[in-house]
C-alpha positions in Angstrom: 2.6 0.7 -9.1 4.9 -1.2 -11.7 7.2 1.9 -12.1 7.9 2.4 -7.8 9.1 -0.1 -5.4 6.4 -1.3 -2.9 9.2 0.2 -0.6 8.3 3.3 -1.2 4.8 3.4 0.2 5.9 4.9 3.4 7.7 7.4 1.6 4.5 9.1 0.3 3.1 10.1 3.6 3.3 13.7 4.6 6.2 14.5 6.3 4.5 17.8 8.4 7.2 18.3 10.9 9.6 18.4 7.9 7.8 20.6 5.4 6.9 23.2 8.7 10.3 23.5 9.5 12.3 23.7 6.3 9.6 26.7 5.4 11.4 28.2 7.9 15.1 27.7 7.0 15.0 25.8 10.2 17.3 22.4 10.6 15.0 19.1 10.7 16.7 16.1 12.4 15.8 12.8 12.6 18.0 9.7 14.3 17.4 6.8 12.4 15.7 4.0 14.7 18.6 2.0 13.9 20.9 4.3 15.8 18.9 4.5 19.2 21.3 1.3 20.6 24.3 2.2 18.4 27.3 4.9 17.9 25.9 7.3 15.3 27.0 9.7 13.0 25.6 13.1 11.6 24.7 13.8 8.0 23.0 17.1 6.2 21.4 17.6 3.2 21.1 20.7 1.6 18.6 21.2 -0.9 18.4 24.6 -3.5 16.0 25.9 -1.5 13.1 25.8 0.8 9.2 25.3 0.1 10.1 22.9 -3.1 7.9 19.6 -3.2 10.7 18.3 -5.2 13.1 18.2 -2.6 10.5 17.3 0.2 10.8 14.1 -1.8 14.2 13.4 -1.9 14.7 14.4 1.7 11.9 11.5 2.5 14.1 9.0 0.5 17.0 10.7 3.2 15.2 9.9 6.0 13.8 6.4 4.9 17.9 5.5 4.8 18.1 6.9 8.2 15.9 4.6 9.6 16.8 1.2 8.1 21.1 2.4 8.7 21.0 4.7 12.0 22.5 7.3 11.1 21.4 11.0 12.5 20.0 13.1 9.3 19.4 16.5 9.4 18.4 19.3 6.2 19.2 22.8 6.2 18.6 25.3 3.0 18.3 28.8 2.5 15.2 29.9 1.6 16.0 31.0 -2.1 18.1 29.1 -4.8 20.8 32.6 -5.7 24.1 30.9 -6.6 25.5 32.1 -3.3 22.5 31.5 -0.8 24.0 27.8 0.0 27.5 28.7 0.8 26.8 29.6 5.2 24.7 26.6 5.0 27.7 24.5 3.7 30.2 26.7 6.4 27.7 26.0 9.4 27.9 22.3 8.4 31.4 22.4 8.4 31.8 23.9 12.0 29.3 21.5 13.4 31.8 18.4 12.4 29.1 16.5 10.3 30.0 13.8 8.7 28.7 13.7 5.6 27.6 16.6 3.5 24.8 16.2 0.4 23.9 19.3 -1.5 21.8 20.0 -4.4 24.1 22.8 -5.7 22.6 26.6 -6.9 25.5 27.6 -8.5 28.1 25.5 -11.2 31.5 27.1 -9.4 30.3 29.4 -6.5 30.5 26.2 -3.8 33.7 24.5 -5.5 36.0 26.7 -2.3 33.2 25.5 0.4 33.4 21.6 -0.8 37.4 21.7 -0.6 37.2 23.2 2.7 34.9 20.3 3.8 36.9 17.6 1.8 40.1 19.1 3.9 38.3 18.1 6.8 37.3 14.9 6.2 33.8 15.2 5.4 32.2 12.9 3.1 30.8 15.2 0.0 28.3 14.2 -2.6 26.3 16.2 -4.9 22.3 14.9 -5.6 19.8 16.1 -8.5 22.5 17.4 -10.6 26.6 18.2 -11.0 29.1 20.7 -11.6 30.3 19.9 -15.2 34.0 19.8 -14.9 34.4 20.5 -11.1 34.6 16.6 -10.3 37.3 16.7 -8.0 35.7 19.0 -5.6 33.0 16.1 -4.6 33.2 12.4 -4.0 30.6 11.4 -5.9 27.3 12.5 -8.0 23.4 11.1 -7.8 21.7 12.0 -10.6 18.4 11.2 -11.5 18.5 9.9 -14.8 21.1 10.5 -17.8 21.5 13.9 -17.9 22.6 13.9 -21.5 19.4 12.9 -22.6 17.0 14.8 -20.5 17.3 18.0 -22.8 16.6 15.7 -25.7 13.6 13.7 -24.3 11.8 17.2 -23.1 11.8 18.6 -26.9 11.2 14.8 -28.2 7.9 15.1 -25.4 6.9 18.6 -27.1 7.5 17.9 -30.4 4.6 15.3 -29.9 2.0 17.6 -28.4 2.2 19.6 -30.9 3.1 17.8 -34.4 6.8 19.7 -34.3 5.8 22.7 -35.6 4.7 26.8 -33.8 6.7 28.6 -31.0 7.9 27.4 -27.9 9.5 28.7 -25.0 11.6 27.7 -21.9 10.9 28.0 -18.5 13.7 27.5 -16.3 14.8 27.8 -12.8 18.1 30.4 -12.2 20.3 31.4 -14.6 22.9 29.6 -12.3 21.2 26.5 -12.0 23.7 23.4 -13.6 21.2 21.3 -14.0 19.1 23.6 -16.1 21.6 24.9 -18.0 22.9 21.5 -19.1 19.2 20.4 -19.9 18.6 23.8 -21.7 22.2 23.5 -24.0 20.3 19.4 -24.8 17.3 21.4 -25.8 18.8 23.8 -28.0 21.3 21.0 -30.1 17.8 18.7 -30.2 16.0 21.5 -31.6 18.7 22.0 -34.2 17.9 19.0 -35.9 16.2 19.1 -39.4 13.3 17.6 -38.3 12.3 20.0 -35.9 12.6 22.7 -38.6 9.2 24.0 -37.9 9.3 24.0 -34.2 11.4 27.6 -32.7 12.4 28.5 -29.8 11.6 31.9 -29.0 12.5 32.9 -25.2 14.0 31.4 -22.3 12.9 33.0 -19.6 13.8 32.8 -15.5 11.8 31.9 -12.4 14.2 31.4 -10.3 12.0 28.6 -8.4 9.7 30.9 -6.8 6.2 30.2 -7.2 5.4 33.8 -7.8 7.8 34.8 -10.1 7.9 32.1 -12.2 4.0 32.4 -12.7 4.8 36.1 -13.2 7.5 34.9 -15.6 4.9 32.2 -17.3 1.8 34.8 -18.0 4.7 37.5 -19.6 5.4 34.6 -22.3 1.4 34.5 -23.0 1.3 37.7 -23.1 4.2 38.3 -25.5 3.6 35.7 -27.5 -0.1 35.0 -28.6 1.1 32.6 -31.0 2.9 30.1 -28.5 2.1 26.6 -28.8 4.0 25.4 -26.1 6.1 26.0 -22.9 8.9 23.6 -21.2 9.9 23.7 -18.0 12.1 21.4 -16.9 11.6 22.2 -13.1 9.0 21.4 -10.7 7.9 24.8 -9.2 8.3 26.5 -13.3 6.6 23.9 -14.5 3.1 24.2 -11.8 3.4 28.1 -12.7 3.1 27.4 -16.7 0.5 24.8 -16.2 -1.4 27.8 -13.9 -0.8 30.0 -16.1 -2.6 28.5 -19.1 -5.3 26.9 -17.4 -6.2 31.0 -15.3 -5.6 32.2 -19.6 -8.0 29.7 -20.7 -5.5 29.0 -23.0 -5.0 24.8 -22.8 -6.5 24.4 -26.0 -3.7 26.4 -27.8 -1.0 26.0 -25.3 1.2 23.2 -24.5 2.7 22.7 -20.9 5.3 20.1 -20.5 8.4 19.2 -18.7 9.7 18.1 -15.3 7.1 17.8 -12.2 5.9 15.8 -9.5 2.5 14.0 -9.9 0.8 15.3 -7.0 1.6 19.2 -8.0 0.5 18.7 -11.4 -2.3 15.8 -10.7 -5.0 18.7 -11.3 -3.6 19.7 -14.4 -3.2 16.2 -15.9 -6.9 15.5 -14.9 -8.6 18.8 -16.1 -6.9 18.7 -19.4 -4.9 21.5 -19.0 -1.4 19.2 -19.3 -1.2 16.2 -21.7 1.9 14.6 -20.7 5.3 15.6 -18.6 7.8 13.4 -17.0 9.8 13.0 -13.8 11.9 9.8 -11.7 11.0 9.2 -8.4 13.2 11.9 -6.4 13.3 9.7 -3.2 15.2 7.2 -4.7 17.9 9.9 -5.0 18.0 10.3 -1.2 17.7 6.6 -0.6 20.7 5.7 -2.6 22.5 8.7 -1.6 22.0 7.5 2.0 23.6 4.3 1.1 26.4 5.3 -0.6 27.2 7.9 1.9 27.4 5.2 4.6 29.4 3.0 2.3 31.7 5.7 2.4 32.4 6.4 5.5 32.9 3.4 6.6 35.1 2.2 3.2 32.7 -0.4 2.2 32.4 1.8 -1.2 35.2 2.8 -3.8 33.3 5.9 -5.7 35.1 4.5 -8.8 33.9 3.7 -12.5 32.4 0.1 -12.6 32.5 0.1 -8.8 28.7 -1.5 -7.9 26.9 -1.7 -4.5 23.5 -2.6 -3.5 20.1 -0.4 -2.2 17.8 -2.7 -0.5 14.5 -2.2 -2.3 15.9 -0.7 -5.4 18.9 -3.1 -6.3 22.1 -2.7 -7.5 23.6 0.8 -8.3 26.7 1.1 -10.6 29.5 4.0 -10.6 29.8 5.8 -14.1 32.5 8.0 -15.1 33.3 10.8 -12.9 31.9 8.6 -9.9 28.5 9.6 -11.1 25.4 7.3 -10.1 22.2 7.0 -12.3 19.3 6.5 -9.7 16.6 5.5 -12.8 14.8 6.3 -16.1 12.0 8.9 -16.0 8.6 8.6 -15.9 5.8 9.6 -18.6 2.8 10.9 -16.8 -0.5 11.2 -18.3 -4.7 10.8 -17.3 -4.0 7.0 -17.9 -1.3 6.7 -15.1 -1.1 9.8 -12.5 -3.7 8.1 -10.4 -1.0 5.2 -9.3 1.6 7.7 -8.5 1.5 10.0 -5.3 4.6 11.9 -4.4 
């Protein structure tokens, strides 16, 4: 595995009691083994939403730092990603007196009230996955998983090669709220502007909102409407599986592109029945590794969240502070038939 840590390895098992519960909207807590003999302290993540692989990952990268620190880590999250579903999630959080809170945000403003109230009490707050362009000083810090203001870029770059930069595309995204999408989709649009992708167009975005259903719903309308699509981008895990689904139920993989952002084992069928070339992704456990450590650096003021501030992640290395106290877990990942087979998360 030249791309993933040998770390990691434990990472990749299922975590059942996990995945059961957060279908549920249920809390899942687990006391690092560290803490058994020691004073502990709570910590919640809060992903968009329940019943995403995605975030299954990054919460195994959550408890992983549990373990080797000791501190108590529970997740919470509503069970669908509206701009507002987070917010009594965040407010229960608050009342229980947790420490630290890390959220993957739904909504680019909705939360900024919530994360001021928790900052006025103390609690640590960092953002994972993505930001809130401009809202900076409602958070202590950001983990994102790679440079945001490429990603956009490197999706239409990936596209553009599948299919020699010329025919229709389309966009499949998560909610029209999403920051992260957003940001990725304006990336896509100023790429796209550039001479040489004269012969390429971009003729819907369209809106899954990270439901299975509805973004395969959302994925066969674009088939439908389009018969002369050559591609579809969805830079999101769930949208993403749906377009891949999509095509392959249409019969349509020899016409049809599907790239964009999704985890190996989700789209491991796809790659190896030809109905996906290529599409890309980090490692989302990283994200709650590093997040782990930096949250306990934190609290304890071992860690300035300050440009050029550095600090180390034992089995990934040293992690740097950008502007705006943002952290850069790693570069993405290419997958393809050659490769998937050494990656399984």
């Amino acid at each position: 595995m030249p791309a993933l840590k040998q770390t990691r390895r434990r990472l990749l098992a299922t975590a059942a009691f996990a995945s059961a519960a957060a279908a549920f909207g249920a809390p899942v807590s687990r006391l690092g083994a560290a803490a058994q003999d020691a004073e502990t302290y709570d910590v919640v993540y809060i992903p968009k939403n329940t019943g995403n692989p995605y975030f299954d990952t990054i919460i195994k990268g959550f408890e992983e730092g549990a373990d080797a620190i000791g501190f108590n880590f529970t997740t919470v999250a509503p069970s669908t990603a509206d701009a507002t579903s987070q917010i009594p999630f965040l407010k229960e959080q608050i009342q229980r007196g947790v420490k630290a809170i890390a959220i993957s945000p739904n909504s680019a403003d909705a939360l900024n009230q919530v994360f001021d109230e928790a900052r006025g009490k103390g609690i640590k707050l960092i953002v994972v996955n993505s930001d809130i362009p401009g809202s900076e000083e409602h958070r202590d810090a950001a983990i994102l998983p790679m440079d945001f203001d490429i990603t956009g870029k490197s999706q239409v770059e990936l596209m553009a090669s599948l299919i020699d930069a010329k025919g229709e595309i389309a966009i499949l995204s998560a909610t029209t709220d999403a920051p992260d999408q957003n940001f990725w989709i304006e990336g896509m649009k100023k790429e796209l502007a550039d001479p040489k992708y004269k012969d390429m167009k971009l003729v819907e975005i369209a809106y899954g909102d990270d439901d299975p259903q509805k973004s395969l719903r959302e994925a066969e309308a674009l088939l439908t409407k389009y018969p002369d699509l050559r591609g579809i981008i969805s830079p999101t895990t769930v949208g993403v599986a749906a377009a891949a689904q999509a095509v392959e139920t249409a019969g349509l993989a020899d016409q049809v592109q599907v790239t964009g952002l999704g985890t190996p084992d989700q789209m491991r069928r796809f790659i190896e029945n030809g109905t996906v070339t290529k599409f890309a992704l980090w490692n989302p456990a990283d994200e709650g590794l590093i997040a782990s450590y930096l949250i306990d650096g934190l609290i304890h003021g071992t860690i300035e969240a300050k440009e050029g501030v550095s600090f180390d992640v034992p089995g990934l290395g040293e992690r740097t502070f950008g502007k705006n106290a943002v952290i850069i877990a790693g570069p993405p990942l290419i997958f393809d038939k050659d490769n998937i087979g050494d990656y399984h998360f």
